[in-house]
C-alpha positions in Angstrom: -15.2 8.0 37.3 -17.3 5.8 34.8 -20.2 3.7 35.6 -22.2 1.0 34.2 -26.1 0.6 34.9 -28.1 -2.2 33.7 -32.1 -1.5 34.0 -35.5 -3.4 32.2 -35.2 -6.5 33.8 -37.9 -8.7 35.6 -40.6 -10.9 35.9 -41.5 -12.8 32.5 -43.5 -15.5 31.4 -41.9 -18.4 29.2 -42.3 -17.2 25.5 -41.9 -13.6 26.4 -39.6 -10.8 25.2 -37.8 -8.2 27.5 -35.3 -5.5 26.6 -32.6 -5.2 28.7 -30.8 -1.4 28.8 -26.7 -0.3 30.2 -25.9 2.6 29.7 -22.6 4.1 30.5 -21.9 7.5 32.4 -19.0 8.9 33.8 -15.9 10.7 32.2 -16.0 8.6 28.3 -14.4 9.0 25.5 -15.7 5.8 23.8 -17.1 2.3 24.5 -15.1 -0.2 22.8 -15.9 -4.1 23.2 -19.5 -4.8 24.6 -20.8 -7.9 26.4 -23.5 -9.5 28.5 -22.9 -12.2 31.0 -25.8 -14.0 33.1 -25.0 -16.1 36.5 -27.7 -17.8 37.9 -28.3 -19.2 41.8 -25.5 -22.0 42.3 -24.1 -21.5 38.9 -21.2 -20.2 37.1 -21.0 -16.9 35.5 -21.8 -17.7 31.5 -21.2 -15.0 28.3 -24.4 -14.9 26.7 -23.8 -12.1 24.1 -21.1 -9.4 23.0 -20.4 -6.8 20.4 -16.6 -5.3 18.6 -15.9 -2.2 18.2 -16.7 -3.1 14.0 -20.3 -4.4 15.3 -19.7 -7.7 14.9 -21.5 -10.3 17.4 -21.1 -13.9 19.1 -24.1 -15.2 21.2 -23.9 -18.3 23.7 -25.0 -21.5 22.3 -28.2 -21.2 24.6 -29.5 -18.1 23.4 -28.4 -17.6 19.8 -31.5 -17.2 17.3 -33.2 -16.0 20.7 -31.2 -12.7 21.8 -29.8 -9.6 20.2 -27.4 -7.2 21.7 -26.6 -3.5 19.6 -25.6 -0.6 20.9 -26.5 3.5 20.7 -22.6 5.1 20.6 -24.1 8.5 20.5 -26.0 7.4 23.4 -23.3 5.0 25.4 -26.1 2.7 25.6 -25.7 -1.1 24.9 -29.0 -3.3 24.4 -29.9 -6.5 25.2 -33.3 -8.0 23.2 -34.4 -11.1 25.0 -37.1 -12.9 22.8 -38.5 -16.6 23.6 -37.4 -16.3 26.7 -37.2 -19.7 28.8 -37.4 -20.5 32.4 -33.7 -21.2 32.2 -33.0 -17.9 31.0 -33.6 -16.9 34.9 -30.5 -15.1 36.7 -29.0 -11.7 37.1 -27.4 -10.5 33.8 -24.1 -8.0 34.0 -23.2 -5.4 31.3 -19.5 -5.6 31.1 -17.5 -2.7 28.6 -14.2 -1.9 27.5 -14.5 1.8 27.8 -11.7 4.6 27.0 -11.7 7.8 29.5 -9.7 9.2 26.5 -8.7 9.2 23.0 -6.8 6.5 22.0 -7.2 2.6 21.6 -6.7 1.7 25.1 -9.3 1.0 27.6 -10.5 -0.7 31.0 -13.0 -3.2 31.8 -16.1 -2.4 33.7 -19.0 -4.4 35.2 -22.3 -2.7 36.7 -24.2 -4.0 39.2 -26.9 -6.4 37.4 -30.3 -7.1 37.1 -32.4 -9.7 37.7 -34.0 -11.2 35.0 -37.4 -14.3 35.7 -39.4 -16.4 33.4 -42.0 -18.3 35.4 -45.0 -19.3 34.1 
C-alpha cells in the first residue's frame, strides 16, 4: 500500500508565500518523477510544477519565477514553495509521484487527496 498526502495549504493574502508539503508513505522503494497539478472551480486540471528523477524542473507558464518544487528523498517528501501568490493561484493542488514499491526502474503513478489553497485579499 502507498499513499500520497498533501498538507500546508490555505488562506493567503495576494503577495504572500505558502509552502506546500506530500509526503509519501506506504511500502517504497523510491520516488521517481515528481509533480504538482492545481484545478480550480469550473476549470481544468493544469501542471503547475514537476521534478526528474536527475532534479531537473519545468514550471507552468503561470507560475514560473513564482514557485519552486524540491524534494527530501531521505524523507519521501516533495515540496511545493509558493511565493507572490495571486488570487488566481486559488484551487486545490494534487501531488502526483511515480513511485517504485521495489528495486528497479519501474513504477506507478499516484495522486493524494489535495489541498486547498486561497489568496484573497
Amino acid at each position: 500500500h502507498v499513499q500520497l498526502v498533501e498538507s500546508g495549504g490555505g488562506l493567503v493574502q495576494p503577495g504572500g508565500s505558502l509552502k506546500l508539503t506530500c509526503t509519501a508513505s506506504g511500502s517504497i522503494f523510491g520516488i521517481n518523477h515528481v509533480a504538482w497539478y492545481r484545478q480550480a472551480p469550473q476549470n481544468e486540471r493544469e501542471m503547475v510544477a514537476e521534478i526528474t528523477n536527475g532534479g531537473s524542473t519545468h514550471y507552468g507558464d503561470s507560475v514560473k519565477g513564482r514557485f519552486t518544487i524540491s524534494r527530501d528523498n531521505a524523507k519521501n517528501i516533495v515540496y511545493l514553495q509558493m511565493n507572490d501568490l495571486k488570487p488566481e493561484d486559488t484551487a486545490v493542488y494534487y501531488c502526483n509521484a511515480n513511485i517504485a514499491r521495489v528495486a528497479g526502474p519501474f513504477g506507478f503513478d499516484y495522486w493524494g487527496q489535495g489541498t486547498q489553497v486561497t489568496v484573497q485579499s
